[in-house]
C-alpha positions as CSV (number, residue, x, y, z in Angstrom):
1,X,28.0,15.8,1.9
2,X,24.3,16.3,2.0
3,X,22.1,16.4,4.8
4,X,18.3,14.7,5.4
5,X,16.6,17.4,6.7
6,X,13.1,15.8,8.6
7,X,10.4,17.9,9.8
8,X,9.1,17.0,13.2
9,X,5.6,15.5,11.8
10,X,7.2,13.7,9.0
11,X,10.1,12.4,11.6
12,X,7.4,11.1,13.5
13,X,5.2,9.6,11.1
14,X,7.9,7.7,9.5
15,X,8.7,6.3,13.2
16,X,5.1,5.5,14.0
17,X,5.5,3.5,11.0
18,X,8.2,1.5,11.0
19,X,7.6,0.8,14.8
20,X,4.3,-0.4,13.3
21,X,5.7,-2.5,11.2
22,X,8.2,-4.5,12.7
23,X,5.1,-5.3,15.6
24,X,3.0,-6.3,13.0
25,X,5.7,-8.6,11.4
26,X,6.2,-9.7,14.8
27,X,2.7,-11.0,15.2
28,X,1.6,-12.3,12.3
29,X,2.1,-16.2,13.1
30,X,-0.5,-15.4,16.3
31,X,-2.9,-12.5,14.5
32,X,-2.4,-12.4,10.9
33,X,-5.2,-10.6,10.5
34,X,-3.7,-7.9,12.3
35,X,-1.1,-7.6,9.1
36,X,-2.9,-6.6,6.1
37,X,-3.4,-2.8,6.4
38,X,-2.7,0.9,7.9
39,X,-4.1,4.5,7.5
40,X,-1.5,7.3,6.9
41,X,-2.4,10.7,7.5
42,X,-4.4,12.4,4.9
43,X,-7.7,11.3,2.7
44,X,-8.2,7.4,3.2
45,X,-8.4,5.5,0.2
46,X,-10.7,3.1,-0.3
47,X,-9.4,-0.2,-1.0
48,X,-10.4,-3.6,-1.4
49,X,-7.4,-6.4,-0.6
50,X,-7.3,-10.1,-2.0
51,X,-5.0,-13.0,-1.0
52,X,-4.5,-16.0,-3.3
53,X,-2.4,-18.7,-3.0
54,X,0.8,-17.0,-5.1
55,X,-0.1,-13.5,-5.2
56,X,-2.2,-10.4,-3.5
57,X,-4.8,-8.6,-5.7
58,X,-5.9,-5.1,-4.7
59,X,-8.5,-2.6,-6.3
60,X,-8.3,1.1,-5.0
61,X,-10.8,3.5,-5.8
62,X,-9.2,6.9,-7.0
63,X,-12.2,8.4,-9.0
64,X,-11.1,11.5,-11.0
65,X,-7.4,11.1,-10.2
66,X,-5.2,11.6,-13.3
67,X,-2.8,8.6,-13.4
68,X,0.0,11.3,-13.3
69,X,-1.0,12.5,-9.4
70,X,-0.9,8.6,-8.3
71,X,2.4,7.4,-6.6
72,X,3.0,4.0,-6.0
73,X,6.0,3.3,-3.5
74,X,6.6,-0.7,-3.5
75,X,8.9,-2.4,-0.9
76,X,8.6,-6.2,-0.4
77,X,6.8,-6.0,2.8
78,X,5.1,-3.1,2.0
79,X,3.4,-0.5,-0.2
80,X,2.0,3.0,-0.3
81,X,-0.4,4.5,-2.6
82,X,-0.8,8.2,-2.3
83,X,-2.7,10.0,-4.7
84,X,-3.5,14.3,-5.0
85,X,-6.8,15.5,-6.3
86,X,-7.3,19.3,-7.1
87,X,-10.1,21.3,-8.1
88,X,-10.4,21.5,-12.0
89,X,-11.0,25.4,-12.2
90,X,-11.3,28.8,-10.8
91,X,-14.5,30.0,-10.7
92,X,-14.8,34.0,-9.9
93,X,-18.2,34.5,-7.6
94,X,-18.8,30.8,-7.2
95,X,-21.2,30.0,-4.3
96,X,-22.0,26.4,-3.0
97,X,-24.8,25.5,-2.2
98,X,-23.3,21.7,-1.0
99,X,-20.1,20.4,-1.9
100,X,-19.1,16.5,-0.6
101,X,-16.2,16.7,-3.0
102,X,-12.9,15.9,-1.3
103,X,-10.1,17.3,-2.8
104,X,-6.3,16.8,-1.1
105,X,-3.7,14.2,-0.4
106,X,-5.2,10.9,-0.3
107,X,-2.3,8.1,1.1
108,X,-2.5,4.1,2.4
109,X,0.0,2.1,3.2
110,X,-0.5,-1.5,3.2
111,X,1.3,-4.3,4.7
112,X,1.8,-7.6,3.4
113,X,2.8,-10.7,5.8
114,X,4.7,-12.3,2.9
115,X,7.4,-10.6,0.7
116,X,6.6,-9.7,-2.3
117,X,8.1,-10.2,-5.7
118,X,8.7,-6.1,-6.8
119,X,9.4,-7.0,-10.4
120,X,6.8,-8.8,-11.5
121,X,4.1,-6.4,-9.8
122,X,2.0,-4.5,-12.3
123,X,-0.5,-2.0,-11.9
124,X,-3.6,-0.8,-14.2
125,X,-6.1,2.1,-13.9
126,X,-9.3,2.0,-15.7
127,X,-12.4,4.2,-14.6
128,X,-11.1,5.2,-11.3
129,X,-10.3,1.8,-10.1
130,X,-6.7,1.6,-9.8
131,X,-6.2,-2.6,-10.2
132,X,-2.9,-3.8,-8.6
133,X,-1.1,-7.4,-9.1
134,X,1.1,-8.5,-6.5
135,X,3.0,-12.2,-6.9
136,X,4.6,-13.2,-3.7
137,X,7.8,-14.4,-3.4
138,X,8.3,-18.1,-3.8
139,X,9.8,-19.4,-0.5
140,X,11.6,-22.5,-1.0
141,X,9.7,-25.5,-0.1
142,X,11.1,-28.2,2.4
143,X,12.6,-30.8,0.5
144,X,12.2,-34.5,1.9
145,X,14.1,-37.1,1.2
146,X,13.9,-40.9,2.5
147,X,17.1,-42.5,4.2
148,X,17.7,-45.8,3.5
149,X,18.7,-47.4,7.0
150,X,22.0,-50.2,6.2
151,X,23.2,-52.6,8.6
């Protein structure tokens, strides 16, 4: 029998979120605005989200990421992108004079207010734009049908 051993922060984080989640579900009819996105601990990433008709398009910037430090965990109502980026080298009696370089765990989950189809998804990096294609799932439509009224 093996055991999941949490720790404390990730116990919590992984609450926060799925308590997040199910109110976001909750209120999408009234705010579905509300839906669409949520920060996770660590670097943000930028993103940009698109919603078409039969699928979600979203662009993430992950400039000098190696496609082999980017994890993309996929669920139908959800997905999260996190992404490490390290210092190239060592450098013995280096001295900066400025560094804006952010180097870490980058992570962003993102929700989605329809399920998606995980299959078909695919996923693209050129340049440090990591280009993501998400089809929704097709929802069966409402058939209608006339009755004929017989005396």
């Amino acid at each position: 029998m093996k055991y999941l051993i949490r720790k404390p922060d990730t116990f919590m984080n992984t609450l926060n979120e799925e308590i997040n989640s199910i109110l976001k579900r909750s209120f999408n009819s009234i705010f579905p605005e509300y839906v669409l996105e949520k920060e996770t601990k660590g670097l943000t990433i930028p993103v940009d989200i698109k919603e078409f008709d039969n699928e979600y398009k979203i662009r993430v910037e992950v400039p000098g990421i190696k496609k082999e430090n980017i994890d993309i965990e996929l669920n139908k109502s959800y997905m999260t992108i996190s992404a490490k980026k390290e210092e190239e080298k060592e450098e013995k009696n280096k001295k900066y004079h400025k560094t804006e370089f952010a180097y870490g765990n980058y992570s962003r989950t993102i929700y989605f207010p329809q399920e998606i189809n995980i299959s078909e998804t695919q996923a693209k990096l050129n340049n440090g734009i990591l280009c993501l294609t998400l089809p929704k799932m097709k929802t069966q439509e409402e058939e209608t049908k006339k009755i004929d009224i017989k005396e």
